[in-house]
Every structure is written in C-alpha cells, then in structure tokens.
N, CA, C and O atoms as a Tinker XYZ file with bonds, in Angstrom:
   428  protein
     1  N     82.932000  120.021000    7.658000    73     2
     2  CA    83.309000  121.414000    7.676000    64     1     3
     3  C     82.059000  122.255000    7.920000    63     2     4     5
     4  O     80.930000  121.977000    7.517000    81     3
     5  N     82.291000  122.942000    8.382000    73     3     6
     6  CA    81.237000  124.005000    8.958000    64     5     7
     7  C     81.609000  125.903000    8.765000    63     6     8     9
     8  O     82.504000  126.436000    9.422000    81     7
     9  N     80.849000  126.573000    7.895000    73     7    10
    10  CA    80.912000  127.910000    7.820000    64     9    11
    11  C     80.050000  128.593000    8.530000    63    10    12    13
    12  O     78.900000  128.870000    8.189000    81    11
    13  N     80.809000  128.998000    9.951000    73    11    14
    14  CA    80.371000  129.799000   10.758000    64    13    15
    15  C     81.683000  130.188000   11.399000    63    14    16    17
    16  O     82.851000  129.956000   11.087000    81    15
    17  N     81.090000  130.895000   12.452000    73    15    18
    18  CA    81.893000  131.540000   14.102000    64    17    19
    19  C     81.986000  130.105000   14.758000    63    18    20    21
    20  O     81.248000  129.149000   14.520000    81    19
    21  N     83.102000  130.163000   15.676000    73    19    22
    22  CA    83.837000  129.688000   16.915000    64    21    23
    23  C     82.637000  128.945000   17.979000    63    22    24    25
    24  O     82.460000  127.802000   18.398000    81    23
    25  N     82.016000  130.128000   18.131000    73    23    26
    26  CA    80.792000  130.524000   19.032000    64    25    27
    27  C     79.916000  129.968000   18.226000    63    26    28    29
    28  O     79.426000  128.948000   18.711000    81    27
    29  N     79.544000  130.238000   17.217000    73    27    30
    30  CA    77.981000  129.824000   16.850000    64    29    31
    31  C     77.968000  128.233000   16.916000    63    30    32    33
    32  O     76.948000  127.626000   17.242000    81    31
    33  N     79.127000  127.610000   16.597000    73    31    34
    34  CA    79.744000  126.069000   16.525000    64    33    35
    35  C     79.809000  125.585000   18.042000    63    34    36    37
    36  O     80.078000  124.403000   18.258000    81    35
    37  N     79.678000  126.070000   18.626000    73    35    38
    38  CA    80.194000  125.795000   19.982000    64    37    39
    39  C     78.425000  125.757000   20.672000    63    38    40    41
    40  O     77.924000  125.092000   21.580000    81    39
    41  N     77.972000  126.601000   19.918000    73    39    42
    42  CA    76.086000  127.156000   20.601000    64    41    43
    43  C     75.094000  125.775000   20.222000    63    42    44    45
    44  O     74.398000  124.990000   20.865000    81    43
    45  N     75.563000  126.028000   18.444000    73    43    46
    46  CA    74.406000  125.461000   18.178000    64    45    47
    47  C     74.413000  123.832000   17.525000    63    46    48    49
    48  O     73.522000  123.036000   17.228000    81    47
    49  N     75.945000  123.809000   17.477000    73    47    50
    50  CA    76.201000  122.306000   17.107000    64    49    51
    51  C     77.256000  121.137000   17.636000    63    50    52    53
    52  O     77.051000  119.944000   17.411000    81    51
    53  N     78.292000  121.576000   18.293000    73    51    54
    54  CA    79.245000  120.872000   19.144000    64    53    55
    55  C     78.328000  120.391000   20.573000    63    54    56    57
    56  O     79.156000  119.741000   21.210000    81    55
    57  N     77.193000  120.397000   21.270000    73    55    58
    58  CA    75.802000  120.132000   21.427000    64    57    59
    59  C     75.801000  118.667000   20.859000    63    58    60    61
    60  O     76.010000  117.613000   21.459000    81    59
    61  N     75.590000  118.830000   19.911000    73    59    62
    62  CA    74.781000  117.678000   18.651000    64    61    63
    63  C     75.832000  116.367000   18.775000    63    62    64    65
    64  O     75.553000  115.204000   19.067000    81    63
    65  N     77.312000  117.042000   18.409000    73    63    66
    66  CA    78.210000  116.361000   18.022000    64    65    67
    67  C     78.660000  115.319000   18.848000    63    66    68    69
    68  O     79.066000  114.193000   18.561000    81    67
    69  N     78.475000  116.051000   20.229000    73    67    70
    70  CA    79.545000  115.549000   21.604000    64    69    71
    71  C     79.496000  114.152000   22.050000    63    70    72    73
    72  O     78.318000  113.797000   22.090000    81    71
    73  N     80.171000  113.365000   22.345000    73    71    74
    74  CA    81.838000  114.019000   22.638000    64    73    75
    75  C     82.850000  114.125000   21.731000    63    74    76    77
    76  O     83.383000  113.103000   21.300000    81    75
    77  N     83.159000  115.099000   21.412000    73    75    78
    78  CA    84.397000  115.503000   20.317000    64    77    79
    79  C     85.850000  114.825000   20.700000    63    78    80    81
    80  O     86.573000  115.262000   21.595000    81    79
    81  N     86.176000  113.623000   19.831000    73    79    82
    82  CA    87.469000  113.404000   19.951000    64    81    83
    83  C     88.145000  114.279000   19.410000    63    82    84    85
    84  O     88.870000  114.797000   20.260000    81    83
    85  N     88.283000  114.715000   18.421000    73    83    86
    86  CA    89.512000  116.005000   18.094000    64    85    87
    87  C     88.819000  116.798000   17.742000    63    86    88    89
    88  O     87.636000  116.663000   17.427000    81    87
    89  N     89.952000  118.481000   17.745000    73    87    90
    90  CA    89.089000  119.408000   17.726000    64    89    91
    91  C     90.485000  119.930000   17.349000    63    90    92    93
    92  O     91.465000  119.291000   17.729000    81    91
    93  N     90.624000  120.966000   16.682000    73    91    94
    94  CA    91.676000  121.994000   15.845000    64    93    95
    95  C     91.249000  123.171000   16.014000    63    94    96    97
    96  O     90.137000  123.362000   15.521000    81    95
    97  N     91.980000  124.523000   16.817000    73    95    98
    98  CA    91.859000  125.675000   16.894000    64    97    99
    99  C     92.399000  126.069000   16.361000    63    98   100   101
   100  O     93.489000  125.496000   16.353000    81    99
   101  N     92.338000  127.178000   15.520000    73    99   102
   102  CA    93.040000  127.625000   14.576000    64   101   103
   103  C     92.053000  128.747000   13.815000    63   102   104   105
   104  O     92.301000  128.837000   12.613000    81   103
   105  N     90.966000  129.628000   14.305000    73   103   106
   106  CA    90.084000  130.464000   13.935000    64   105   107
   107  C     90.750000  132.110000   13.764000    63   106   108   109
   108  O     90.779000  132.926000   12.843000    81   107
   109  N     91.287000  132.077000   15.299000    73   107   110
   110  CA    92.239000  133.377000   15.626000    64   109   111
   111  C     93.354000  133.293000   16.199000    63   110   112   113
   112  O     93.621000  132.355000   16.950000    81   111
   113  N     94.382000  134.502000   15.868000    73   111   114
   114  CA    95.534000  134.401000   16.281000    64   113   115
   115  C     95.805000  135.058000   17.580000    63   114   116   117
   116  O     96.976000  134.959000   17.947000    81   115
   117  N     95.082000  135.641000   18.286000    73   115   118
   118  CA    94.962000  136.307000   19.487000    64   117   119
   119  C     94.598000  134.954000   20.709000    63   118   120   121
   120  O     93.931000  133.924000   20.605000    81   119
   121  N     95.522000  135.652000   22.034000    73   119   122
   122  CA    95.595000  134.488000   23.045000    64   121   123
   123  C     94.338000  134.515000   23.684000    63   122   124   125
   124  O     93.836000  133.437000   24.001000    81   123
   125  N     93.627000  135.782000   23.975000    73   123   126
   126  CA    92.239000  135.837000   24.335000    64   125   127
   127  C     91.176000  134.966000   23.701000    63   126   128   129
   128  O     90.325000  134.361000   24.353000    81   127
   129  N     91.282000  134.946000   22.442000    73   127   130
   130  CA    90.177000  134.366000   21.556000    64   129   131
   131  C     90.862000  133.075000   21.500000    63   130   132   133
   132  O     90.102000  132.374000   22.167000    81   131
   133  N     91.893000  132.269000   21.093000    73   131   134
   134  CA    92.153000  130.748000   21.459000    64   133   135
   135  C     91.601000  130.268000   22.708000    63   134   136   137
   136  O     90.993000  129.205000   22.838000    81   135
   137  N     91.931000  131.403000   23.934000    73   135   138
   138  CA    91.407000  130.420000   25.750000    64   137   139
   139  C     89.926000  130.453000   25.372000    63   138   140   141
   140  O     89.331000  129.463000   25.797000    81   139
   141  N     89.039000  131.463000   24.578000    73   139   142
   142  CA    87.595000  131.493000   24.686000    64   141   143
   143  C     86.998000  130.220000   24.038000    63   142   144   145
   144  O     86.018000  129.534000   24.329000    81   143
   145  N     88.186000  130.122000   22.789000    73   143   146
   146  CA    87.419000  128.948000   21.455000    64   145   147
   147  C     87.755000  127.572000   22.516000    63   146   148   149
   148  O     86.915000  126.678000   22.414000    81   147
   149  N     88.864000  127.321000   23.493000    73   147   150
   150  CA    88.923000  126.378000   24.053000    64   149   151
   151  C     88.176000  126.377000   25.306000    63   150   152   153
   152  O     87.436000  125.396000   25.368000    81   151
   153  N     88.112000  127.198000   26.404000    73   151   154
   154  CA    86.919000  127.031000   27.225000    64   153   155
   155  C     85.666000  126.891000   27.044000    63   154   156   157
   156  O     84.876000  126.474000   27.892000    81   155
   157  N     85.326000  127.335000   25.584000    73   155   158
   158  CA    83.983000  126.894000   25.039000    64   157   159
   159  C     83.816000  125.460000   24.404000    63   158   160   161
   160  O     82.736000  124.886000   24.269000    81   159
   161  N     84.874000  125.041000   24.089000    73   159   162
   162  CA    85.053000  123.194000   23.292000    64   161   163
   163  C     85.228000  122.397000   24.214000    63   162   164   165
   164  O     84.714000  121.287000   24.074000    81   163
   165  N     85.820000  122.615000   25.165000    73   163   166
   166  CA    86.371000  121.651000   26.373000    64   165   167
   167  C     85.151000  120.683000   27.064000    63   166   168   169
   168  O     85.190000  119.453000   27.091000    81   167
   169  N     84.159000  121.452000   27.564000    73   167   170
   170  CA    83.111000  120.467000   28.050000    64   169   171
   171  C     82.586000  119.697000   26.885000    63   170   172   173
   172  O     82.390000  118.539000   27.256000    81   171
   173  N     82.291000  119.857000   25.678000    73   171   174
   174  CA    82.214000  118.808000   24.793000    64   173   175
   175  C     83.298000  117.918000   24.031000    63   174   176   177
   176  O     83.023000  117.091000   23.162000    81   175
   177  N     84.408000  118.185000   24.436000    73   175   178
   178  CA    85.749000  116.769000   24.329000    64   177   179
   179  C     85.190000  115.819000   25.080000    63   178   180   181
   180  O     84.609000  116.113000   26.124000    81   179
   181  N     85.328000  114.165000   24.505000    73   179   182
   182  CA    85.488000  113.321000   24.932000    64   181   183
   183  C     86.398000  113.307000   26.370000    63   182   184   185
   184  O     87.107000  114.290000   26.581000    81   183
   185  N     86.384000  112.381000   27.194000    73   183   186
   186  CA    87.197000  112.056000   28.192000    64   185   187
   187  C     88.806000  111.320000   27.512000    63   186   188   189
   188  O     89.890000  111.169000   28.075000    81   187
   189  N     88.452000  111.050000   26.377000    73   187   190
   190  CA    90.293000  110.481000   25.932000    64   189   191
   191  C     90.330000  111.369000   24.654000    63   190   192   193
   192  O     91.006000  110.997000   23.694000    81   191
   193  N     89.411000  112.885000   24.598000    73   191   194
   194  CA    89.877000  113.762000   23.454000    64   193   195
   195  C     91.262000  114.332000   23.221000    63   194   196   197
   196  O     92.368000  114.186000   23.741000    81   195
   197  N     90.929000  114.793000   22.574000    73   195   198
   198  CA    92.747000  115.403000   22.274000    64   197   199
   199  C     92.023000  117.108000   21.399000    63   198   200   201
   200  O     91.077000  117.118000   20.611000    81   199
   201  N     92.782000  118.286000   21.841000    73   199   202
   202  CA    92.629000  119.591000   21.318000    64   201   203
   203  C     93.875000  120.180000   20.683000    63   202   204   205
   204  O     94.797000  120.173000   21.498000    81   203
   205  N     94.169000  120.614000   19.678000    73   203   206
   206  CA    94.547000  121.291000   18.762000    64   205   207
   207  C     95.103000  122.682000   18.400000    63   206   208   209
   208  O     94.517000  123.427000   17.614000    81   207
   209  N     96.191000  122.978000   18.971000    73   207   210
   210  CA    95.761000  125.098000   19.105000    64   209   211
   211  C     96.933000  124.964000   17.970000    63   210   212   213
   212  O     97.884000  124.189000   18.072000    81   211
   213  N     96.761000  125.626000   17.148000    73   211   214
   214  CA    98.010000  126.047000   16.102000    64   213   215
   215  C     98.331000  127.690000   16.185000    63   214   216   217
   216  O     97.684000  128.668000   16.559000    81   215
   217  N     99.499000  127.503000   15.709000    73   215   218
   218  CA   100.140000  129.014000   16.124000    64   217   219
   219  C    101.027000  129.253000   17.456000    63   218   220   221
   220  O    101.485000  130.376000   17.672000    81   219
   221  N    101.245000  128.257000   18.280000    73   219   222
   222  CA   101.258000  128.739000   19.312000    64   221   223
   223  C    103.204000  128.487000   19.796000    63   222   224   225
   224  O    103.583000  128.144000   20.916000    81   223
   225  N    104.116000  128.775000   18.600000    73   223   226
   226  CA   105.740000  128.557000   18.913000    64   225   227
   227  C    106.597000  129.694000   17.790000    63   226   228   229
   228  O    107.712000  129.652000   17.270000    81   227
   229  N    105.528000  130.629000   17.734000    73   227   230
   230  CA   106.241000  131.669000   17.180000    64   229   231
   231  C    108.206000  131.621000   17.069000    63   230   232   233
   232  O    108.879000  131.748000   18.092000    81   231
   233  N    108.803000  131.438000   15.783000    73   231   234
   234  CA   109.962000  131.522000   16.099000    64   233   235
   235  C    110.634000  132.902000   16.373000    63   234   236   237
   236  O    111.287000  133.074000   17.402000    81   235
   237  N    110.466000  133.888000   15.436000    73   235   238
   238  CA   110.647000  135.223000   15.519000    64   237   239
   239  C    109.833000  136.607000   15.926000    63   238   240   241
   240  O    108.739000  136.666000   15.365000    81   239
   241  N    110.100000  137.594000   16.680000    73   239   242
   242  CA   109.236000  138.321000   16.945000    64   241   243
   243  C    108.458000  138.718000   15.632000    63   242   244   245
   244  O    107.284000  139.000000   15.874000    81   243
   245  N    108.773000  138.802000   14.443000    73   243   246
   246  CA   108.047000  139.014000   13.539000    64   245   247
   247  C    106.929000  138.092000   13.159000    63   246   248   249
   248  O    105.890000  138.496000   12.637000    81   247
   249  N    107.230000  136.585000   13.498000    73   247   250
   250  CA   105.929000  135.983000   13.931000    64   249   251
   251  C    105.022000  135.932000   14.643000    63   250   252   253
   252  O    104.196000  135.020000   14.629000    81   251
   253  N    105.001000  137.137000   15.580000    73   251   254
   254  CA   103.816000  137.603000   16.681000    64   253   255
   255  C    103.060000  138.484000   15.787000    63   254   256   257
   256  O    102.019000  138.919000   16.280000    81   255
   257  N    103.300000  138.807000   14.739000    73   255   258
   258  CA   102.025000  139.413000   14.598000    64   257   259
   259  C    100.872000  138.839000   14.237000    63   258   260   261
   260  O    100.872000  137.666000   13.863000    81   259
   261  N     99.655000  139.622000   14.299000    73   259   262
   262  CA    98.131000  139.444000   14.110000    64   261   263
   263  C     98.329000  138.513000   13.200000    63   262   264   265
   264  O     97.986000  137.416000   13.639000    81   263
   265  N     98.813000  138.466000   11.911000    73   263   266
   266  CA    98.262000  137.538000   10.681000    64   265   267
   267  C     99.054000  137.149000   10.614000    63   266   268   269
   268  O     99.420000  137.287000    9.447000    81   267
   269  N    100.182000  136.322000   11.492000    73   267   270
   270  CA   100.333000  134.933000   11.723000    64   269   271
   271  C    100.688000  134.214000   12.958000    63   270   272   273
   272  O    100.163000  133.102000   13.022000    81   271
   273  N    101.110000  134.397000   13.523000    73   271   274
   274  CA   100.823000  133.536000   14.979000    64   273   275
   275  C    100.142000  134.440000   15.998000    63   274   276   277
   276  O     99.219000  134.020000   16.696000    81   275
   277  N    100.633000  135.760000   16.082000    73   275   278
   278  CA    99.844000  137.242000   16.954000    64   277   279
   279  C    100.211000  136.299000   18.429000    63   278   280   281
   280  O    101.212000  135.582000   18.426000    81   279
   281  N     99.492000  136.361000   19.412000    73   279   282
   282  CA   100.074000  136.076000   20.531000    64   281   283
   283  C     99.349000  134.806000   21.278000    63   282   284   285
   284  O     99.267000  134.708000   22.502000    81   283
   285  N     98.687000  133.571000   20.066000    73   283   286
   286  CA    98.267000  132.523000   20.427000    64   285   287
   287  C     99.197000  131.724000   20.956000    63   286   288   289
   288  O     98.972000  130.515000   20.907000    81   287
   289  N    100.189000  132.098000   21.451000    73   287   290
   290  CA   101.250000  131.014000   22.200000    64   289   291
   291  C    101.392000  130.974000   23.618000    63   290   292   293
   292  O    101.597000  129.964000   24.292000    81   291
   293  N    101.220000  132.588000   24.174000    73   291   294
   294  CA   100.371000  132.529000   25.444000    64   293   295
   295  C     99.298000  132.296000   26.042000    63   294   296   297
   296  O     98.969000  132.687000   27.162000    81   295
   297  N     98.500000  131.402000   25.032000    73   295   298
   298  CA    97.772000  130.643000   25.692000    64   297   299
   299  C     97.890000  129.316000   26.077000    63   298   300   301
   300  O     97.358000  128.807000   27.064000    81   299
   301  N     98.864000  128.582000   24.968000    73   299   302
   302  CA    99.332000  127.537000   25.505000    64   301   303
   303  C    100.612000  127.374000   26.594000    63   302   304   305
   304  O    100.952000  126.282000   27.049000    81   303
   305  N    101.258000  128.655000   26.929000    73   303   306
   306  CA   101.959000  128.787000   27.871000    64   305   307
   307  C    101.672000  129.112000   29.155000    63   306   308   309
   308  O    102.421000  128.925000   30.113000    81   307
   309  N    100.351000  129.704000   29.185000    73   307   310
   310  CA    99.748000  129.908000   30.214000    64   309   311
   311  C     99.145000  128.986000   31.083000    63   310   312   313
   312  O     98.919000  129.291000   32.254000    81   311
   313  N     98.843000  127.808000   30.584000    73   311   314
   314  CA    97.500000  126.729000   30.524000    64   313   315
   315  C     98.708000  125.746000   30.586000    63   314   316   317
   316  O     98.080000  124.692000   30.688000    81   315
   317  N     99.750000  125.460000   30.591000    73   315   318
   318  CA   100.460000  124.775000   30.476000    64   317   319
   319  C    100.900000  123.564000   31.577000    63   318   320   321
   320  O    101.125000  122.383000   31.315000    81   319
   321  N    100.943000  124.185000   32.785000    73   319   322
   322  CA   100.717000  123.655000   34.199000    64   321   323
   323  C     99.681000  122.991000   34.815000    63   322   324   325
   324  O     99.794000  122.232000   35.777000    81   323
   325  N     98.320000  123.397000   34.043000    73   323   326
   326  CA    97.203000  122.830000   34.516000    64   325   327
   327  C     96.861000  121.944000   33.606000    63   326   328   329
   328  O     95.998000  121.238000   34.129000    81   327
   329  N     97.088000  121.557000   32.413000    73   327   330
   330  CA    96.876000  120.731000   31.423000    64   329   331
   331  C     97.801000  119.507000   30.568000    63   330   332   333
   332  O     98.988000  119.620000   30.258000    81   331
   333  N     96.978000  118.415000   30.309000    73   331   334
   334  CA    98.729000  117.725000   30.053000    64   333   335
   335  C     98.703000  118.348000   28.183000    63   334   336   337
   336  O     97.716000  118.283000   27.450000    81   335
   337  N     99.889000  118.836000   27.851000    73   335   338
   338  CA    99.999000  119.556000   26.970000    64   337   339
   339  C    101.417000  119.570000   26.450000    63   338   340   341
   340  O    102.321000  119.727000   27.270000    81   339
   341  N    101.684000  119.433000   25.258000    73   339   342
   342  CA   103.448000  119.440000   24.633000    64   341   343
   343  C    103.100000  119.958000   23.114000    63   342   344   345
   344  O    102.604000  119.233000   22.252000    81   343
   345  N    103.550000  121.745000   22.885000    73   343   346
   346  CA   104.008000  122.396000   22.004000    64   345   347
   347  C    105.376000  121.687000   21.372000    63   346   348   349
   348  O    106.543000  121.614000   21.759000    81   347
   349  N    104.483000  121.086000   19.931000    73   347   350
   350  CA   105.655000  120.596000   19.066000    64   349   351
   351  C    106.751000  121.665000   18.698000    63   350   352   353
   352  O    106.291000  122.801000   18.583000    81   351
   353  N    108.059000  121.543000   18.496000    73   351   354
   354  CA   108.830000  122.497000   18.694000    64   353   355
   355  C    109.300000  122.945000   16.917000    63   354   356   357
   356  O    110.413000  122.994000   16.393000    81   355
   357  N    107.993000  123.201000   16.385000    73   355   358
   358  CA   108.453000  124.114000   15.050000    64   357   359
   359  C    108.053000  125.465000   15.181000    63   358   360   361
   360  O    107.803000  125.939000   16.289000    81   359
   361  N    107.955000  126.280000   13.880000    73   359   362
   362  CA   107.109000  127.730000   13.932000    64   361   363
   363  C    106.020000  127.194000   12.337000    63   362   364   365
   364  O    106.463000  127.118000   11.191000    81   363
   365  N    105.065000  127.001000   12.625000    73   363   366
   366  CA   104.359000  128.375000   13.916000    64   365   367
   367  C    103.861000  127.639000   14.746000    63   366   368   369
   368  O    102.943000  128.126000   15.405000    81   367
   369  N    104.310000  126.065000   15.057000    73   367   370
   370  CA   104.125000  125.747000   16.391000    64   369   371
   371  C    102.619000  124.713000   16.688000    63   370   372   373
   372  O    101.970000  125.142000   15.734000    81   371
   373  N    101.972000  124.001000   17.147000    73   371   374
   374  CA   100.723000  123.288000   17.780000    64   373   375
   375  C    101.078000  122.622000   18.698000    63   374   376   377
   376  O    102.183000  122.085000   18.763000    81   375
   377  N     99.966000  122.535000   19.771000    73   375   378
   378  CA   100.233000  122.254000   20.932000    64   377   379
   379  C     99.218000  121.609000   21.343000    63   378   380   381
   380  O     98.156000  122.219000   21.464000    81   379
   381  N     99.288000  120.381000   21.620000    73   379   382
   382  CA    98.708000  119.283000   21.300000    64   381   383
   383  C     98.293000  118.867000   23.072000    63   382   384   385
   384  O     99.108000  118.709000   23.981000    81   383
   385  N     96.507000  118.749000   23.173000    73   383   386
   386  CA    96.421000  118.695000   24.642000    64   385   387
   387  C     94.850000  117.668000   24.917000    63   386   388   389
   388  O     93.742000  117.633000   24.382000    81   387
   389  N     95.492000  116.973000   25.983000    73   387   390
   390  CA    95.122000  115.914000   25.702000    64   389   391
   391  C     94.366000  115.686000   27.378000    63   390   392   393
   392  O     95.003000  115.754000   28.429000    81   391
   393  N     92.628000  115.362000   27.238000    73   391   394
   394  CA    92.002000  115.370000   27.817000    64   393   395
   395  C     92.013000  114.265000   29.304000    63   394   396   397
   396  O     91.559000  114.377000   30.443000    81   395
   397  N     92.510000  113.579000   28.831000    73   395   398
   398  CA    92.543000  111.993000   29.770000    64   397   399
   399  C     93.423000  112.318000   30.665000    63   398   400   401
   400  O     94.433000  112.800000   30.153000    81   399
   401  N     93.451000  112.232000   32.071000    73   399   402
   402  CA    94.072000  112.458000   33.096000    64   401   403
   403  C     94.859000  111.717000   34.024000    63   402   404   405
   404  O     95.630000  112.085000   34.910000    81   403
   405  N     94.391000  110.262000   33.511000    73   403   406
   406  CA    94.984000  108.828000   33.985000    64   405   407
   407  C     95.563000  107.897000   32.837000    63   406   408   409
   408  O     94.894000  107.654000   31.832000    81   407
   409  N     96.603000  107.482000   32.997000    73   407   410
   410  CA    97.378000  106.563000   32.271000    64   409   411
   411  C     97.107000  105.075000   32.636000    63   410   412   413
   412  O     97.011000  104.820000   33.836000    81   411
   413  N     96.992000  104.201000   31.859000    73   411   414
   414  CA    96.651000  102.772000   32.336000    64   413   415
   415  C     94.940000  103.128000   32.024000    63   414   416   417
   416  O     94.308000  104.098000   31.605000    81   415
   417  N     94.669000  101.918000   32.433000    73   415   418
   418  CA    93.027000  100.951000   32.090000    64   417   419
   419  C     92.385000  102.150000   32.872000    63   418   420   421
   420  O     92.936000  103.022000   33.544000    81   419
   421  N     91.049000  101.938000   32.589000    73   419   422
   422  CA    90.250000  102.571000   33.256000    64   421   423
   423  C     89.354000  101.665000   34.486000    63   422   424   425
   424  O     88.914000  100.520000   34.378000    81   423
   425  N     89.282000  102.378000   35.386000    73   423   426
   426  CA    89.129000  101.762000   36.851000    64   425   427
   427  C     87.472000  101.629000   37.015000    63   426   428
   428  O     86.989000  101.178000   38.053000    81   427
C-alpha cells in the first residue's frame, strides 16, 4: 500500500515496480481522471497484465454522482472497442481489462 497521488505513484514508483501484473483504479470517480490514472499505468502493465477500473456500471442515475460512481463508466465505455475489456454486470460495476492481445502460446 502506498499513501500518495495517482501521479506521484505512477512518477516515482510504478518505475521501480514494473511490470505490474494487476493494478486497481479506484482513486476517482470522474471519467477524465480514471483515462489519466490508466494512460499513466498502462506502459508499466506487464504484457499478460490485467487493469482494474471500479465504478464503472452505475445502476441508477443517482449512482452518477461524484461520491459514488460520478461518471467513471464512460471511460470504460469509451475505451471499450480498442481494448479487450468486460464490465462485470453489477453496480457499481468493474471492468476488468486485460493487456495480452493474443490467445494461445506465445510465438
């Protein structure tokens, strides 16, 4: 466990760590700040990592707000096409995305 920022974890020690097999987002509930915490983790995932976004299957509009899911689900809806990725279907939802791009042995 680590007490800091997103960013400072991402600066001065995911660096150290890499390659990160798992990684859990879950800092902020805003879709801006999930794509940042994940475009900043991504080059240090492993090649068979797996990433973590929670929040992101809001059941009710009253679950969009800020302090509890807020609109971290458009990020995994957005990103959805370009990534292999499957939002488990509860509230408040994780969406589970997974780095490896080929199925079978490695060539």
């Amino acid at each position: 466990m680590f007490q800091m920022s997103t960013w400072k974890f991402i600066q001065d020690v995911a660096p150290s760590l890499a390659p990160l097999d798992f990684v859990f987002i879950d800092a902020n509930h805003s879709a801006k700040a999930v794509e940042q915490d994940f475009d900043g983790i991504w080059p240090h995932v492993s090649p068979e990592g797996l990433v973590l976004c929670h929040d992101t299957n809001p059941q009710t509009l009253e679950d969009t707000n800020p302090g509890l899911c807020g609109n971290a689900w458009e990020f995994a809806h957005s990103r959805a096409g370009e990534l292999e990725a499957v939002t488990l279907p509860y509230c408040p939802g994780l969406t589970i995305i997974r780095k490896r791009r080929a199925w079978g042995p490695e060539r």
